[in-house]
N, C-alpha and C positions, 0 to 999 in steps of 0.2 A: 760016489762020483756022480758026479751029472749026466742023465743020457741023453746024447745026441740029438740036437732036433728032426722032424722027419724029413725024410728029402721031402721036396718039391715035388706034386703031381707031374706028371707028363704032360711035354704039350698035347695041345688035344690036334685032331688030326681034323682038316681042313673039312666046314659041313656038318662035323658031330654036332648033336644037343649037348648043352652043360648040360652037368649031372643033377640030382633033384639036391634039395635044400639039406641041410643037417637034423638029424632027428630034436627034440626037444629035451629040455635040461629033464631031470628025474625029478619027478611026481608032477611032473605036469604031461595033461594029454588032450588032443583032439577030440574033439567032438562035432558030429555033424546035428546038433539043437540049433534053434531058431538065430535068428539074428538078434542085433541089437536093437535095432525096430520094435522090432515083434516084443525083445524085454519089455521095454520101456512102454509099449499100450498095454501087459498086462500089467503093467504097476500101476500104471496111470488107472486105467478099469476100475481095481481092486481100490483102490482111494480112493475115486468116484462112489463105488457103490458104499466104502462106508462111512463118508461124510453124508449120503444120502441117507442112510439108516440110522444114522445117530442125529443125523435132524427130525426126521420121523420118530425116534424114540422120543426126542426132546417135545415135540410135539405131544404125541400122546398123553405124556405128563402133565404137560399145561392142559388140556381138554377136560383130562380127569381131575383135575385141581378144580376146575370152572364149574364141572357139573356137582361136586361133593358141596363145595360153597353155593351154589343156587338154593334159596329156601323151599322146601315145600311145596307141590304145585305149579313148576314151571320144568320147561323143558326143553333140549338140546336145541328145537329147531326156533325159539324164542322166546319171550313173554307172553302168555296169554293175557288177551285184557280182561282188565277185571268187573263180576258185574258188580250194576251199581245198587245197592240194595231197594233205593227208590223204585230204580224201573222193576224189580221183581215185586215187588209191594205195589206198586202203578198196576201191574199187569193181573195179581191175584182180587185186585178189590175188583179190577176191570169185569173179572173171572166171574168174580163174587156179584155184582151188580146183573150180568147178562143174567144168571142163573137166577136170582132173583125175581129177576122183568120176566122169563120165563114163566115158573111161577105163579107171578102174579096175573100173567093174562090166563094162563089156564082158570085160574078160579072166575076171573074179571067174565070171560069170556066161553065159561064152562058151556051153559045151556046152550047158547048161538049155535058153536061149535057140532054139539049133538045133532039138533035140530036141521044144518045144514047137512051134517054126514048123514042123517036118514034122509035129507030131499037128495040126494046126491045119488042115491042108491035105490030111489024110484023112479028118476029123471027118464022119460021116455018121449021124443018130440022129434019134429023135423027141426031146418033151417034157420026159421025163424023165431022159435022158442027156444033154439041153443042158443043162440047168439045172447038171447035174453038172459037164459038162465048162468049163462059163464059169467056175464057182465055185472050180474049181483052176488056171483060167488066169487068172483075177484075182488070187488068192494069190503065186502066181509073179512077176507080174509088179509088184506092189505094193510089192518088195523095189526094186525099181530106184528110184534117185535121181532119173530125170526120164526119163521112157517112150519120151518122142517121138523124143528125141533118141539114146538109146543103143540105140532100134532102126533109126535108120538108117544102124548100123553094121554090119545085116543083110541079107540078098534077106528080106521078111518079109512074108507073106500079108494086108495092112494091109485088105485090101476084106473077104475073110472073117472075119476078128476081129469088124469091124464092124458083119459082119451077124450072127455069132454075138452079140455083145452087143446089139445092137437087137432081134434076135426076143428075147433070154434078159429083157432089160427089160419087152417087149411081154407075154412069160409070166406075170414077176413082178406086173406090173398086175393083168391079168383075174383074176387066182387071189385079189391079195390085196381084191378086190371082192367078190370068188368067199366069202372069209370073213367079210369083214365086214357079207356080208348075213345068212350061217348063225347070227352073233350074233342077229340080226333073233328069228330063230326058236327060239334058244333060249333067249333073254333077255327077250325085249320083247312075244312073244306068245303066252307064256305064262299060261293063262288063271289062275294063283297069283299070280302078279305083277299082272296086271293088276285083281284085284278087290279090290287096296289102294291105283287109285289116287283121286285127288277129279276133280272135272269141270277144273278149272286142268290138272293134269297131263295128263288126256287129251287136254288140248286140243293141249297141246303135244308130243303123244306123233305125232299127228296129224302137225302141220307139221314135227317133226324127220325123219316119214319120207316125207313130198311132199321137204323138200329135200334127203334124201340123194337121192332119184329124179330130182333136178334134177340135181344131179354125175354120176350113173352114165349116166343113160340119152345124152345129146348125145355123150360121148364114146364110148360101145357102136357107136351108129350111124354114129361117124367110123370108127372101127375097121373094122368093116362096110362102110362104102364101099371103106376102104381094100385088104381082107382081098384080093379078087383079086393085087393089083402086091404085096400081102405075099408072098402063097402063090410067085408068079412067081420074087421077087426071092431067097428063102429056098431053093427047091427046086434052083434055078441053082447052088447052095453045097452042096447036099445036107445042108439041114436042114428035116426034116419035121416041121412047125409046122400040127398041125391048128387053124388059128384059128377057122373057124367050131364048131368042138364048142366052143371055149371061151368061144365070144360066147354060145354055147346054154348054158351052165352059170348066166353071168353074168345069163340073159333068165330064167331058170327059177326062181333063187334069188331074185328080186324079189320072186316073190311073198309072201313072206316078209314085205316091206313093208304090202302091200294087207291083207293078212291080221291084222297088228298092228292098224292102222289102224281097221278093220273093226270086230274084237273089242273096242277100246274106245271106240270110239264108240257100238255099241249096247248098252256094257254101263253110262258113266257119260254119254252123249250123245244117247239116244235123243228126247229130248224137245225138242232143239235141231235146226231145220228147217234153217239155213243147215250147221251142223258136219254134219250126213248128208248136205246134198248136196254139201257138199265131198268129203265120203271115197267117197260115193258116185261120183261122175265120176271120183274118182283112181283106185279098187278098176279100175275100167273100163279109164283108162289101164295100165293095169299087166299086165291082162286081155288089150289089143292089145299091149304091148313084149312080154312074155313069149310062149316058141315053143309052150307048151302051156296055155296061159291058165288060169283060174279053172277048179279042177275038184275031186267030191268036196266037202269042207267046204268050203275057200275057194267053191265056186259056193253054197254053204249061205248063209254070208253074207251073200253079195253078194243074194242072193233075202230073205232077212229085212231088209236095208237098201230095197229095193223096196215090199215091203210094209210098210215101218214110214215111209217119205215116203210112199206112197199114203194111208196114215192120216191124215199131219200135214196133208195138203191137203185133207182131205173134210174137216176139223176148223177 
């Protein structure tokens, strides 16, 4: 027989909560795991990462296919160029020919060569027999194909050469300073020349000879520091290299400078208070670098440049 269906719950009383839901059919259950979000980015991830990997693998396959196919002597990061057989054979005749020319001035040029290395290694003089004696052993030796090398097919005095060309340069400096200031005085401060020029050119008569004094003087004074370990290092070779008369040649013919300077500023510049005390402070500098300072006219100057800024200041 049939059994009766169940009664009907109670009403519920006024205010209660319904009851909770009915339990789940059997074999299924709750669980508190992620959501379905949360599923669906780990599937997604996991797909991601392995279409990522198997294009990478796909990859590395073709790389290693490329490099196994590459012939011989080439590599991952490209083609090296190839050389070209001419320029290696350009380059050894090149090889072949210097070493040759070599060679043949040593033989060409045997005795010379001797005969200079022993005057090289009695060389004993001042100023003006170095000058001489460097300027026929440069000649000589200017003939050779390459210096370095086919003297050391000789015993050859390599320290004294050295030092004869290092003082014979050191020479050449001081002197040609030495001239180029004697210009100063024969060109530039001449009181003919200077009374055609206008106030523009004096001006810049002025600062051309502040910056020659800018060149000359820092390297005088290097000189100068240096001039002891000169004297030492020259005289050990027996070359008598008076450098202090030459620094003194170079200190005295400045004034030459000062002197320009001078003459046209109080001849187109007198009226100009900043331009006198320019030339004025410089006349001064030139006055302490040089060994016998401002004397005679130049001190004439330099005393009318005084009294003519004493003026522009009581004015």
């Amino acid at each position: 027989s049939v059994a009766p269906p169940p009664p009907p719950p109670p009403p519920m009383p006024k205010g209660a909560l319904p009851p909770p839901p009915p339990p789940g059919k059997a074999g299924t259950k709750r669980t508190g795991g992620p959501s379905t979000v949360e599923n669906m980015f780990k599937r997604k991830s996991k797909e991601i990462v392995k279409m990522f990997q198997a294009t990478m693998r796909d990859q590395m396959r073709s790389e290693r296919k490329t490099v196994l196919n590459k012939p011989p002597g080439t590599s991952k990061g490209g083609d090296r160029p190839k050389s070209d057989p001419s320029d290696v054979k350009f380059e050894l005749e090149s090889k072949s020919k210097h070493i040759a020319q070599i060679k043949e001035d040593v033989a060409e040029h045997g005795d010379m060569l001797k005969s200079l290395a022993a005057d090289i290694r009695g060389f004993s003089g001042s100023v003006d027999s170095l000058l001489t004696f460097v300027e026929d052993m440069e000649t000589k030796l200017h003939g050779l194909s390459d210096e370095n090398q086919v003297l050391k097919y000789f015993k050859w005095p390599q320290a004294k050469m050295d030092a004869l060309r290092e003082s014979s340069a050191l020479v050449h400096e001081l002197k040609r300073m030495v001239r180029n200031l004697k210009t100063w005085k024969a060109n530039k401060a001449e009181d003919s020349v200077l009374v055609g020029f206008d106030k523009f050119q004096a001006t810049d008569l002025v600062v051309t000879a502040i910056s020659e004094m800018d060149k000359i003087q820092p390297r005088v004074e290097r000189i100068m520091c240096e001039s002891k370990s000169f004297q030492e290092k020259f005289s050990k070779f027996k070359i008598n290299l008076e450098v202090d008369s030459l620094i003194g040649s170079v200190k005295n013919e400045s004034l030459s400078l000062a002197n320009a300077a001078m003459k046209t500023t109080l001849c187109h510049l007198a009226e100009d208070k900043l331009n006198m005390l320019k030339t004025f402070k410089f006349a001064f500098r030139v006055h302490q670098f040089s060994v016998d300072g401002l004397q005679g006219g130049s001190c004439d100057l330099f005393r009318k440049l005084h009294m003519q800024l004493q003026s522009l200041t009581m004015h």
